[in-house]
C-alpha positions in Angstrom: 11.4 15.2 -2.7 10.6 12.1 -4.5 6.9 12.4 -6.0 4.8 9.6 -5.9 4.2 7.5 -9.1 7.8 8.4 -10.4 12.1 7.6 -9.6 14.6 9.8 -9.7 18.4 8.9 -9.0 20.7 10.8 -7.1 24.4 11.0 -6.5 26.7 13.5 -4.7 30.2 14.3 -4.8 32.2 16.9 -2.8 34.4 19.5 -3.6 37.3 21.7 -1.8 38.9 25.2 -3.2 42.2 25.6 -3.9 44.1 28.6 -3.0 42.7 30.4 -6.2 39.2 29.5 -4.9 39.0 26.8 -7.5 36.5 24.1 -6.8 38.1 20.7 -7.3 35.8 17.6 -7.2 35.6 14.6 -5.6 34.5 11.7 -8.2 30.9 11.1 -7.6 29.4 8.7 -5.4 27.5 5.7 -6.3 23.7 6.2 -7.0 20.9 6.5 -4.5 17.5 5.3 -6.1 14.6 6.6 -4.8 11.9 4.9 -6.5 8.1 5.7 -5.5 6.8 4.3 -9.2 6.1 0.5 -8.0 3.5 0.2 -4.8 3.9 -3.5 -3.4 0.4 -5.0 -3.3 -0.6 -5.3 0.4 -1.4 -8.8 2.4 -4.6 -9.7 3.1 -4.5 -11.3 6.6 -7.4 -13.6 7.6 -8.0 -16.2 10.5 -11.4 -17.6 11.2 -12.2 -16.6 14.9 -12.6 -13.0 13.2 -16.2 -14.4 12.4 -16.8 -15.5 16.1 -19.8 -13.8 17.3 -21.2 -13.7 13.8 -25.3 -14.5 13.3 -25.5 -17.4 10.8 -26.3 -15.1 8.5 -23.6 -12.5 8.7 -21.6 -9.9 10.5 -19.3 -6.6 9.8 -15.8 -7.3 9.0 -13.8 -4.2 9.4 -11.0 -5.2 6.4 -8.9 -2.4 7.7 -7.9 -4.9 10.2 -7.1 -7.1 7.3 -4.4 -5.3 5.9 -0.4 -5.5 6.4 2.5 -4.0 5.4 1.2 0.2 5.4 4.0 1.2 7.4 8.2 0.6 7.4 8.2 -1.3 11.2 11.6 -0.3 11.7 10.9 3.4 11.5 7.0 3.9 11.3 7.1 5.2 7.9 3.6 5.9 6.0 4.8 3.4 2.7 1.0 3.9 1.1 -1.8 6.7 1.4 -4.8 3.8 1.4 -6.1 1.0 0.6 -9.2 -0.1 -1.9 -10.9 -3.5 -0.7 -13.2 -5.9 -3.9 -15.1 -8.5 -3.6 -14.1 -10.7 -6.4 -16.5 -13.0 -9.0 -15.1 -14.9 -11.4 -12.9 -12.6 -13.3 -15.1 -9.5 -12.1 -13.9 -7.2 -9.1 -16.6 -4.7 -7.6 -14.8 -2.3 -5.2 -16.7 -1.8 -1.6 -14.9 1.2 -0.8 -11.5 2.7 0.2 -9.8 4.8 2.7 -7.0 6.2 3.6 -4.2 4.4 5.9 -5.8 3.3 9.7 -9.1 3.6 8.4 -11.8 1.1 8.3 -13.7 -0.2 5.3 -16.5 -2.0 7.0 -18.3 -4.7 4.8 -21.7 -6.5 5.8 -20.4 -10.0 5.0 -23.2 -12.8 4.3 -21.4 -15.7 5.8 -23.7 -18.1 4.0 -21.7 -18.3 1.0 -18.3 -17.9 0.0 -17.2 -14.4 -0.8 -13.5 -13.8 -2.2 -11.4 -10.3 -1.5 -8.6 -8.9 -2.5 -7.4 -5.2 -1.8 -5.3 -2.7 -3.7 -2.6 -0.1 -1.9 -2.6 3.3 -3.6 -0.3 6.5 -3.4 -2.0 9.8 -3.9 0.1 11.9 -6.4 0.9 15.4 -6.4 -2.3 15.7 -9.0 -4.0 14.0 -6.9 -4.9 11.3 -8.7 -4.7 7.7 -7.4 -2.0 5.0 -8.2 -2.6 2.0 -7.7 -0.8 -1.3 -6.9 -1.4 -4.6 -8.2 -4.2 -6.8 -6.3 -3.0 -8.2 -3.2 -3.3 -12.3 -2.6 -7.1 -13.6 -2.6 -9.4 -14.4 0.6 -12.1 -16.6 1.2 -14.6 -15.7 3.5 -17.3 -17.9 5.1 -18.4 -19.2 8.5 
């Protein structure tokens, strides 16, 4: 096993015995790179109907919705552990919460101004610690 935040390569080669019960070797195959060290940011998805049904003042906008990419379609394969949504300002990024892949993180949004997100995938290492991709694309949201 591969663990999270790190790369290891592998490579194989075969072997039969002779009739001295020598091993003799095969050259070795080409490499195999697992690499679990680089998380792809994940893609904010937006489209204005979400807000349909909102007050003019606000509404709950479950952002776990929002996000693309957690799994491998072509054989359902968990690629991330989570997810960790901000509201950006400027160049400062509060964090509204995070959870863990099919979760929700469920914002109060005030639909009277503009409010930018962006989200960050993380892996949860063997330590348990979190690692973290880069931010994923911005959205704006507002009625």
């Amino acid at each position: 096993e591969v663990p999270a935040g790190s790369k290891k390569v592998f490579v194989a080669r075969i072997y039969v015995l002779d009739k001295d019960k020598n091993k003799i070797y095969s050259a070795y195959s080409n490499e195999i790179i697992v690499d679990k060290s680089f998380i792809k940011a994940p893609t904010l998805s937006y489209e204005k109907q979400m807000l349909d049904g909102c007050s003019e003042k606000g509404c709950t906008v479950d952002f776990g919705v929002l996000i693309k990419d957690y799994y491998n379609q072509e054989f359902g394969v968990k690629t991330v552990d989570g997810f960790e949504l901000f509201e950006k300002n400027g160049s400062d990024y509060k964090s509204l919460g995070s959870n863990e892949v099919g979760g929700a993180v469920v914002v109060e949004v005030d639909v009277t101004t503009k409010k930018t997100y962006v989200a960050k995938a993380f892996i949860i290492k063997n330590d348990g610690k979190k690692l973290y991709s880069n931010y994923s694309d911005e959205i704006v949201i507002s009625k």
